[in-house]
C-alpha positions as CSV (number, residue, x, y, z in Angstrom):
1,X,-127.5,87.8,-21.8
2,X,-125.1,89.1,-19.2
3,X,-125.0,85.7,-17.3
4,X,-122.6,83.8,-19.7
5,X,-120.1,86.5,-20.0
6,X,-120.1,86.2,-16.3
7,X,-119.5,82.7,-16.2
8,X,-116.5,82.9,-18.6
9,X,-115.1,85.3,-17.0
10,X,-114.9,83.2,-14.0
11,X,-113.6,80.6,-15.5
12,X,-109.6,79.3,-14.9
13,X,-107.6,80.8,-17.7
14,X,-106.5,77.2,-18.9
15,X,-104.7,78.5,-22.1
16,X,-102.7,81.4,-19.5
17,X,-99.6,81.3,-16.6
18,X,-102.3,79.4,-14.2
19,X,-101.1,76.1,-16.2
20,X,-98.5,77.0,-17.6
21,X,-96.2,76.4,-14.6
22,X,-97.1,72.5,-14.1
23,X,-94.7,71.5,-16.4
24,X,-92.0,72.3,-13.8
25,X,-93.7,70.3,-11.0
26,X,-91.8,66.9,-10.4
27,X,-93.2,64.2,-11.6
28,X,-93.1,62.5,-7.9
29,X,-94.3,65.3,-6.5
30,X,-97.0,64.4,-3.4
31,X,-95.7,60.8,-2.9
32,X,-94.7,60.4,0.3
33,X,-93.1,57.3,2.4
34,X,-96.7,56.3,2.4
35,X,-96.9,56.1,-1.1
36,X,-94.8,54.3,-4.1
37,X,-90.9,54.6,-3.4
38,X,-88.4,52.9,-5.7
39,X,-86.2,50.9,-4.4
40,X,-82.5,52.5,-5.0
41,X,-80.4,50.2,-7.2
42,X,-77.0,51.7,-6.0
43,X,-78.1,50.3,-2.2
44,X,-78.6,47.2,-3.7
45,X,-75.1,47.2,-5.5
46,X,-73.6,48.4,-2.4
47,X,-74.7,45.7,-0.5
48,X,-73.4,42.9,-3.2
49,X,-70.4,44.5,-3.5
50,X,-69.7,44.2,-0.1
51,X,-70.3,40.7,0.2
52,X,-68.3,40.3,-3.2
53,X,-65.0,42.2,-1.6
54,X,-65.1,40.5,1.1
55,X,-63.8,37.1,-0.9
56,X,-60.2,38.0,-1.6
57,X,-60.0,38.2,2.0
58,X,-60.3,34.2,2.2
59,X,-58.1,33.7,-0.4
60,X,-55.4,36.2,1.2
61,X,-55.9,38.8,-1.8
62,X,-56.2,41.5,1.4
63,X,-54.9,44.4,-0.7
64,X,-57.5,43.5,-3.6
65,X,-60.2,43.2,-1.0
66,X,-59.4,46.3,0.6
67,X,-59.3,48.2,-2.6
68,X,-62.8,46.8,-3.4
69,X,-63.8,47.0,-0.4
70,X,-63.3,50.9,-0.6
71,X,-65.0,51.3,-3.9
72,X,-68.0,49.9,-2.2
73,X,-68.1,52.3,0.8
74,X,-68.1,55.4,-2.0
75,X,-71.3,53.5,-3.8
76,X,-73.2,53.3,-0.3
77,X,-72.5,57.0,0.4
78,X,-73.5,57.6,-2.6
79,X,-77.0,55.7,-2.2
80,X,-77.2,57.3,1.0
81,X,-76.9,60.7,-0.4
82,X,-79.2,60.1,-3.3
83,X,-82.3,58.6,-1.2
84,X,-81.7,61.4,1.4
85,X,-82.1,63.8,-1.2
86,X,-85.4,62.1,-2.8
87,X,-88.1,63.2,-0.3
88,X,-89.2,59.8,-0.1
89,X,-89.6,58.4,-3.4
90,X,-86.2,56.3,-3.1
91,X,-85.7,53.0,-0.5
92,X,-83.4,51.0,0.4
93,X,-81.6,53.2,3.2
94,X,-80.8,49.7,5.0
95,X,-79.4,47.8,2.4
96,X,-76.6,51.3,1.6
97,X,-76.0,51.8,5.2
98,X,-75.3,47.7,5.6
99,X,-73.1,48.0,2.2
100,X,-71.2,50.9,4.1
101,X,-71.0,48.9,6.9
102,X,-69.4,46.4,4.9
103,X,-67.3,48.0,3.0
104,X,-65.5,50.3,5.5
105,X,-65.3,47.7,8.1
106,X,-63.5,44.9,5.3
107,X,-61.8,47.8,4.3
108,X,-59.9,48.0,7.8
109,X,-59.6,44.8,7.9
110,X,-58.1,43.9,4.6
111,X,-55.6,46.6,5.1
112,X,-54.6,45.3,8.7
113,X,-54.2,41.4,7.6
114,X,-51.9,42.6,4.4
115,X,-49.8,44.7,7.0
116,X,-49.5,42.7,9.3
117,X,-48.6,39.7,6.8
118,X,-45.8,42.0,5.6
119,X,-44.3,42.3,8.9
120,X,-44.3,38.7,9.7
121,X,-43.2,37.3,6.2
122,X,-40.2,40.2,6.3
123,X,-37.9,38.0,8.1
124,X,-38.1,35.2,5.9
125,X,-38.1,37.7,2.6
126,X,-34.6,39.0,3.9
127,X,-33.5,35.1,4.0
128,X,-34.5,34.0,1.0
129,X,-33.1,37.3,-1.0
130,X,-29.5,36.9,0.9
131,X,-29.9,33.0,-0.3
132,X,-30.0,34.2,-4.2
133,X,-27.7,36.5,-3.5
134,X,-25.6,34.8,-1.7
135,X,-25.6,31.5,-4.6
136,X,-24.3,33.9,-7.0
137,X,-21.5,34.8,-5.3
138,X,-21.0,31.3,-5.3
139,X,-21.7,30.7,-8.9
140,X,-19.4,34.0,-10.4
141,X,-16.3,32.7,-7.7
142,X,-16.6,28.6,-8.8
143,X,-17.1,27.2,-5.5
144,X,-19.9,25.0,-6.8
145,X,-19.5,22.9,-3.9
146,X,-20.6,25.7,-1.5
147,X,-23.5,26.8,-3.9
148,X,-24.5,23.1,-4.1
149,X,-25.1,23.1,-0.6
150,X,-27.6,26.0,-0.8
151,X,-30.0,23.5,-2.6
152,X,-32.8,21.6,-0.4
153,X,-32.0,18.1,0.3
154,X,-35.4,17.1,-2.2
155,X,-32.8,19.1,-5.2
156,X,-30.1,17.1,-4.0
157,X,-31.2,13.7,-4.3
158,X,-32.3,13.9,-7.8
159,X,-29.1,15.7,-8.7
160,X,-25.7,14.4,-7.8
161,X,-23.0,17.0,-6.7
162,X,-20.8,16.0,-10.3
163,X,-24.3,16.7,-12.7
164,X,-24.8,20.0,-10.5
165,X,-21.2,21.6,-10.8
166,X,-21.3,20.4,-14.7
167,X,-24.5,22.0,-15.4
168,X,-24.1,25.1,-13.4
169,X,-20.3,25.1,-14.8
170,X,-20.4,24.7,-18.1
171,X,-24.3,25.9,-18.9
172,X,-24.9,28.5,-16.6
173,X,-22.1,30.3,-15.1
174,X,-20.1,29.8,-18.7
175,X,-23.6,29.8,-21.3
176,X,-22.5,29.3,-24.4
177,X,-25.6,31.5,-26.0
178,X,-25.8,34.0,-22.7
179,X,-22.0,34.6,-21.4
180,X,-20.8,34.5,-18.7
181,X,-22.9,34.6,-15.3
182,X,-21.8,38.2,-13.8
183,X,-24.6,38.0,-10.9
184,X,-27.9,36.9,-9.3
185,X,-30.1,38.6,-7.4
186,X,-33.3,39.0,-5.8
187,X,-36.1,41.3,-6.4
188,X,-37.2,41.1,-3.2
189,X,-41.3,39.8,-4.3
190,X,-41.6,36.9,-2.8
191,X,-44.8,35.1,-2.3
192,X,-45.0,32.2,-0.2
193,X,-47.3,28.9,0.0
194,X,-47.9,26.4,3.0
195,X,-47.8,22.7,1.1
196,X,-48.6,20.3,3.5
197,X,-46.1,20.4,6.6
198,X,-43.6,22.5,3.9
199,X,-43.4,26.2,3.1
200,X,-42.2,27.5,-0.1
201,X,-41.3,30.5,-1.4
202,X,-41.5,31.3,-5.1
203,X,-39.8,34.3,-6.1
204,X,-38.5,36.0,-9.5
205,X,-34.7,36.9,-9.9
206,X,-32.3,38.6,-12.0
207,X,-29.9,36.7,-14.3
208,X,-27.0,39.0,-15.4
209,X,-24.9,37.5,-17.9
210,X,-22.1,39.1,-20.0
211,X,-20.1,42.2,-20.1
212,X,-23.0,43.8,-21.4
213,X,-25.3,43.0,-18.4
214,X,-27.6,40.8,-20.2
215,X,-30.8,39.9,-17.7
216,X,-33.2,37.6,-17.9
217,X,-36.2,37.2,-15.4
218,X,-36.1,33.7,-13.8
219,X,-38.4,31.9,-11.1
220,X,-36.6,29.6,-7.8
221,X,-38.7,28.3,-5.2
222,X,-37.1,27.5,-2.1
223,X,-38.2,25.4,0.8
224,X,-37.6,25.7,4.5
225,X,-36.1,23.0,6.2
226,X,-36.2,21.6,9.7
227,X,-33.6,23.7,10.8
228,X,-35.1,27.4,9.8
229,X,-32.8,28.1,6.4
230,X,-34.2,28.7,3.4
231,X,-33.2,26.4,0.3
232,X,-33.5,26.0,-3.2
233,X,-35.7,23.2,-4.1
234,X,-35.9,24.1,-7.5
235,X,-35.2,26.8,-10.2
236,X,-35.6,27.5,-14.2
237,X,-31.7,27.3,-14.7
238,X,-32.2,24.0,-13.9
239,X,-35.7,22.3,-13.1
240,X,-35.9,19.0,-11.9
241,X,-37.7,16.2,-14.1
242,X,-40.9,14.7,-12.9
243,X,-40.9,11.9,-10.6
244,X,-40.4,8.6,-12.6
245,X,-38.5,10.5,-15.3
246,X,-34.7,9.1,-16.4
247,X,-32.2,10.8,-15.2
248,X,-31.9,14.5,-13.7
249,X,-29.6,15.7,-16.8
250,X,-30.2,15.5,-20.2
């Protein structure tokens, strides 16, 4: 009769602490690299991202792409961390260190190309600015001749020097709903676009009209011509017509 109260007492105490700690086991615990491992989705992103940040670059967005580009390096470092900390049951260690890869290096490179853009387009920005500037001047004084000879040769052919001082005279520089012009000036963005053999510039400027310094936002692009100065081939104070339309004044 003695035997079964042995036996029980030998038994695991499944109902005391001898279980009661499993419950804070991992639920990976005991896989190792030769077992199941999860690919990390973060590694993944990284490495798309990369790819993804590295399309502004084409398309000469380099600040956007270096922004991006950043954001991307934090994901993979991220990944990297993450899978280092998971004892094996996270992959994809590769795929974060090539979205690193990617990341820091477009990064650099995004940040060099808008630098060194800035420095070679910082000539020409000082032109173009001193040309707005310099066709207000113009415009407040009345030498309308003088201004009209700041416009690009494709301006002047569709607009005759008398239609060009009577529109700039007597709708502009005297605007019957706006004032008079006091000044124009540049605000120094200026973004510029190789069309064809030409280069343009398009850049916004401020219209000050009045006593009371009434502004308006307006948009010229200018054109370089064959001898290295920058003029005004067209502007919102007074756009060209289409080709084939009549007439280049109302």
């Amino acid at each position: 009769m003695s035997e079964p109260s042995s036996q029980a007492a030998a038994a695991p105490d499944l109902a005391g602490g001898s279980i009661s700690h499993l419950h804070k086991m991992s639920v990976t615990a005991g896989v190792t690299t030769e077992g199941y491992a999860a690919l990390s989705g973060l590694a993944v992103g990284s490495l798309v991202m990369g790819a993804v940040s590295l399309l502004p670059l084409f398309l000469e967005g380099y600040w956007i792409s270096a922004g991006l580009c950043l954001l991307t390096a934090v994901v993979a470092a991220v990944s990297l961390v993450r899978i280092a900390r998971s004892r094996g049951t996270l992959a994809g260690r590769m795929l974060a260190w090539a979205g690193l890869a990617l990341g820091v290096g477009g990064a650099a490179v995004g940040a060099w190309q808008a630098l060194s853009e800035g420095t070679r387009d910082r000539p020409d920005i000082q032109r173009v600015n001193a040309t707005i500037d310099q066709l207000g001047q113009l415009l407040v004084s009345g030498e309308y001749e003088k201004a009209y000879g700041l416009f690009h040769g494709s301006y002047r052919e569709q607009v005759p020097l008398a239609a060009f001082v009577e529109h700039w005279k007597n709708r502009v520089a005297n605007s019957p709903r706006m004032g008079r012009l006091s000044r124009i000036e540049g605000t120094g963005r200026v973004q510029f676009v190789q069309q064809g053999a030409m280069r343009l510039a398009a850049t916004k400027t401020i219209v000050r009209f009045g006593a009371r310094e009434w502004s308006e936002r307006m948009t010229f692009v200018l054109a370089m011509e064959s001898d290295g100065q920058w003029r005004i081939a067209n502007t919102e104070l007074h756009p060209l017509r289409p080709p084939g339309a009549k007439g280049a004044e109302e």
